[in-house]
Steps between C-alpha positions, in 0.01 A plus 500: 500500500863414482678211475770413743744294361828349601788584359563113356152538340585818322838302406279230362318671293804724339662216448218287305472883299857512403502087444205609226729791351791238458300295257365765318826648456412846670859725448779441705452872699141385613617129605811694711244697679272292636784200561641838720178568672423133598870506624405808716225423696615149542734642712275775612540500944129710481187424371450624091141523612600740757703692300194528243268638752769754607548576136852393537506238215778761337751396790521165359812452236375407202149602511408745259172733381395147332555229739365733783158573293514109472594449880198783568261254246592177726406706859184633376355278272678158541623443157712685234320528132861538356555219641235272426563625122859407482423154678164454233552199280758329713416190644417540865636231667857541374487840763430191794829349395721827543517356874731206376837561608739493156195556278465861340230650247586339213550154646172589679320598172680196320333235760182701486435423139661149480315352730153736447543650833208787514398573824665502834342250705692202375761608337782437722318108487508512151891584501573222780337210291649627180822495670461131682351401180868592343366711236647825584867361371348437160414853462765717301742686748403301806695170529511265834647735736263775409259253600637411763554840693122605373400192743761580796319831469174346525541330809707803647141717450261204671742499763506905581100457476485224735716653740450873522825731380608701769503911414833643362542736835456789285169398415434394863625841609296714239170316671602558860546909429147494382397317810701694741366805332153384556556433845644822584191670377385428849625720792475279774768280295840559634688279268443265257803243457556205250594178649673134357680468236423866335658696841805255436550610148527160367492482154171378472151484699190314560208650745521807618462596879493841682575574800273860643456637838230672611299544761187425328515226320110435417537823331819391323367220376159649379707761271763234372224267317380775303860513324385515134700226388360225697296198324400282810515602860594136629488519895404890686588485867518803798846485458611309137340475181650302187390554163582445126574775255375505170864386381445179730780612734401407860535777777446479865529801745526486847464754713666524850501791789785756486653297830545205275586559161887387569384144546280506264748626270736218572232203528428551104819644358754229591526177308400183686844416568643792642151496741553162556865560621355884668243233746761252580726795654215620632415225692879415610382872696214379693312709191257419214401710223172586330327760231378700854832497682755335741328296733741464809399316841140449363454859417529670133701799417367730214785619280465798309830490302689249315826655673342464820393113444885405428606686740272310747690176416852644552532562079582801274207539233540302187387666199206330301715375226747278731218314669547189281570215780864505364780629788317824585415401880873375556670780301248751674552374847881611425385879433702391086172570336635642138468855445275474183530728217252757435335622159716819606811351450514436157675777275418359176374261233750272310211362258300711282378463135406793292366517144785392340401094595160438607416819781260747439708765648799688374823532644449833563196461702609159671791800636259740614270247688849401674560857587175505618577169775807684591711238336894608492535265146295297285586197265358478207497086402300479157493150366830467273378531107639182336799542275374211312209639380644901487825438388805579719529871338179590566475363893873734571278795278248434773699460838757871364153696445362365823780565703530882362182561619573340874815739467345759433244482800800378770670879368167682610285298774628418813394114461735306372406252214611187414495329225457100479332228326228228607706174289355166415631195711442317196406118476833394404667651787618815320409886516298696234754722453838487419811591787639771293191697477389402858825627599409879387218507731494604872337220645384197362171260658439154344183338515317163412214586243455175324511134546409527905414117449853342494608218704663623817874420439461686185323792584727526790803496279333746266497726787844422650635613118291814537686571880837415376515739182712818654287738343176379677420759781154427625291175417122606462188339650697189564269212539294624179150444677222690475214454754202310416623446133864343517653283745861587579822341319570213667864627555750332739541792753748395682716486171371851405574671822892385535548590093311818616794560802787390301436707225364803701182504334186754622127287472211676510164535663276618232251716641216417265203369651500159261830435529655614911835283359720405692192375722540563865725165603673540264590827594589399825696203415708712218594796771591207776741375231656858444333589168440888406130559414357768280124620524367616187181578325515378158285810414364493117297850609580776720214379740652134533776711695263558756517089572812487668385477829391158428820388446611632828216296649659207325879667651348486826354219556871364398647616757718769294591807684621789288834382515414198252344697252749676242204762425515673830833596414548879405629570132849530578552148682247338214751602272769400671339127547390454176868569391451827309670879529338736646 
């Protein structure tokens, strides 16, 4: 019998492997290889477990013959000798503490034996009165702030436990494709639809609900509880049924006839404000609304399309993602809905790493996945190698070689490749690369990496600094977040965005699934105040190229039409905004 595990599990337990190879100073190659795979299927949009019983573990970058023998270890047996070995004679509760934001393996390892931390079950306890007690600052390396941040990140974990993290909507989406496919097993199902906040494509999710019509719903019901994944069937009605999966996500289907799936569709997609402001203009109609219909003069109206509902109370349909409770209704009522850009109109990628910084792809074959999306140009944004540590000589050695080889594939492919830099915003306000090297390079994105803890007035200026140097094109996942791990910079937006206009400055929406940065208001406030906005991927493996769609959730639900986004440009006029000959 298999064992179906999620893909954070599988993350889990790479991660406590590679934490063990760290401290017993496995070679650098090994280290690389896993630290790639974990990076993988954390941004995985599909089930590793599903790819393993489709013997598709291959498809995964970063996986090799080893770590797929592991992977095929974990599924069947539930446990990885190789790994047990590597993690034998290492204290067992320092793998507990690899949940502490800030603390790594050999911090974890260092705590572990300090404080005699051997098993699991208290060791995070153990940490938190060592740390109250003031004895982690007396241990070499430490100090008070180390201290200090090892509690913040203490209290940041009890409260994610004591209030439930919502999904990254990757993760939320991977689940409902396995449900939907489940459902559809059944032919009397007609369609199986995810409601809330997952059909908005908000950046994250809680419960799950489904919309399916059918017009037997008994029968619908009898098949979906026998979805593999469930734990605990929690209520089984004629019509409903709500259960939790083994992951301890809720999910609730509800199935509806054929006639009325339109209002079912809209009861349980919208949020409660834009309902709440749907009923009031429903009422000022003589109208009121329900799951089953439009009830007019007493009498309810099945609705079998969303169109069709809208339509019924003198509106155009409003797509999932602007049903917020913002303007919608009033803008809608106008027929001056945006045209929202589509996953189709984007004709390339401005932020790609290869294996020259931390990817696991090479340029080469970053190129040929682009040819594959039908990109017309591709920009490869490495992170800048520090002069300080290379020595100017060798960094100019680096970016001539580098840009031969992006010459030579602009002379023979039809995409055109650009060549840029991912640059520091360092703490003290400067770049991590010098202007006259910057200025050899096609494009140029700056990004805060470190210190995401600064007061606001200096952060902000740090940022302003970044915005005002010339040679600054694009500024990369802006706010520095990262969903369920980091909060945001607390940055002074309204500062950022007029720097951003007066020194023509793109910001992105990175597309990966823990970042979605520039979050959705943000989005919306920085193209109301006239600010160009890029949508890229951030892609460390050809697969994380396959993520961009994400970010045109995020595009969308900002309100950006193609027109905002410098991406949906073709090559030529790219060129032409970013300044350079084509």
């Amino acid at each position: 019998m298999s064992n179906r595990l999620s893909n954070a599990d599988v993350v889990k337990q790479l991660k406590e492997a590679l934490a063990a190879m760290e401290i017993k100073g496995n070679n650098r190659f090994s280290i690389r290889a896993y630290q790639n795979a974990i990076a993988s299927i954390d941004s995985l949009t599909s089930s590793v477990y599903d790819l393993w019983e489709n013997d598709r573990l291959h498809e995964i970058a970063g996986v090799g013959g080893g770590l797929a023998q592991h992977l095929n270890d974990l599924f069947t047996t539930g446990k990885v000798g190789e790994w047990d070995l590597k993690k034998k004679a290492l204290p067992e509760g320092m793998f507990e503490l690899l949940v502490l934001r800030g603390v790594g393996p050999k911090t974890a390892f260092k705590l572990a034996k300090e404080f005699g931390i051997t098993d699991r079950e208290n060791a995070l306890e153990i940490v938190k009165k060592a740390a109250k007690a003031k004895k982690i600052q007396q241990l070499p390396r430490f100090g008070e702030k180390s201290e200090k941040e090892i509690l913040a990140s203490l209290e940041e974990l009890k409260k994610s436990k004591n209030e439930k993290p919502r999904m990254l909507l990757s993760h939320a989406e991977e689940i409902a494709e396995r449900v939907v496919k489940h459902l559809k097993k059944l032919e009397h199902v007609e369609h199986a639809i995810p409601l809330g906040s997952l059909r908005r494509r908000k950046s994250t999710v809680g419960d799950l609900d489904f919309a399916v019509s059918s017009t037997k719903p008994e029968e619908v019901i009898k098949h979906f509880v026998k979805f593999e994944e469930i734990r605990t069937i929690e209520t089984q009605g004629e019509n409903m049924s709500t259960v939790l999966l083994t992951n301890d996500t809720q999910v609730d289907i509800l199935v509806t006839p054929p006639e009325a799936l339109g209002a079912l569709l809209q009861h349980f997609t919208g949020s409660k404000q834009h309902n709440i402001a749907l009923r009031k203009l429903a009422l000022e109609q003589g109208k009121s609304l329900s799951q089953h219909g439009i009830k007019v003069k007493g009498k309810i109206k099945p609705i079998a399309t969303e169109e069709k509902f809208y339509e019924e109370l003198g509106l155009p349909w409003i797509t999932p993602e602007l049903r917020e409770g913002m303007h919608e209704l009033e803008i809608a009522k106008k027929r001056k809905l945006p045209n929202l850009i589509e996953l189709k109109d984007i004709k390339g990628d401005l932020h790609v790493h290869t294996t020259d910084s931390d990817g696991v792809a090479t340029l080469y074959e970053m190129v040929e996945k682009a040819k594959k999306l039908g990109y017309e140009y591709l920009g490869i944004a490495d992170h800048a190698p520090s002069v300080q540590s290379r020595g100017r000589f060798e960094v100019l050695g680096i970016l001539e070689q580098k840009r031969k080889q992006i010459e030579k594939i602009n002379e023979t492919e039809d995409i055109r490749v650009l060549y840029g830099y991912e640059v520091n915003i360092l703490k003290d306000s400067s770049l991590g690369m010098p202007d006259d090297i910057l200025e050899k390079l096609d494009f140029v994105i700056a990004a805060i990496h470190t210190s995401f803890d600064q007061p606001r007035d200096e952060i902000t200026a740090r940022m302003i600094s970044a915005i005002e140097n010339p040679l600054v094109d694009i500024i990369g996942h802006p706010s520095g977040r990262l969903i369920n791990e980091r909060e945001a910079c607390d940055l002074d937006w309204t500062k950022v965005f007029a720097a951003a206009k007066k020194h023509d400055k793109i910001l992105e929406i990175n597309s990966h699934p823990t970042r979605l940065d520039l979050a959705d208001h943000l989005v919306h406030d920085a193209i109301r105040a006239g600010i160009k906005i890029i949508v890229n991927t951030d892609a460390h493996s050809t697969s994380d190229m396959d993520l961009l769609r994400f970010g045109v959730d995020v595009a969308r639900r900002g309100w950006c039409e193609s027109s905002h986004v410098i991406n949906t440009l073709d090559r030529d006029n790219l060129l032409k905004m970013l300044k350079k000959v084509v």
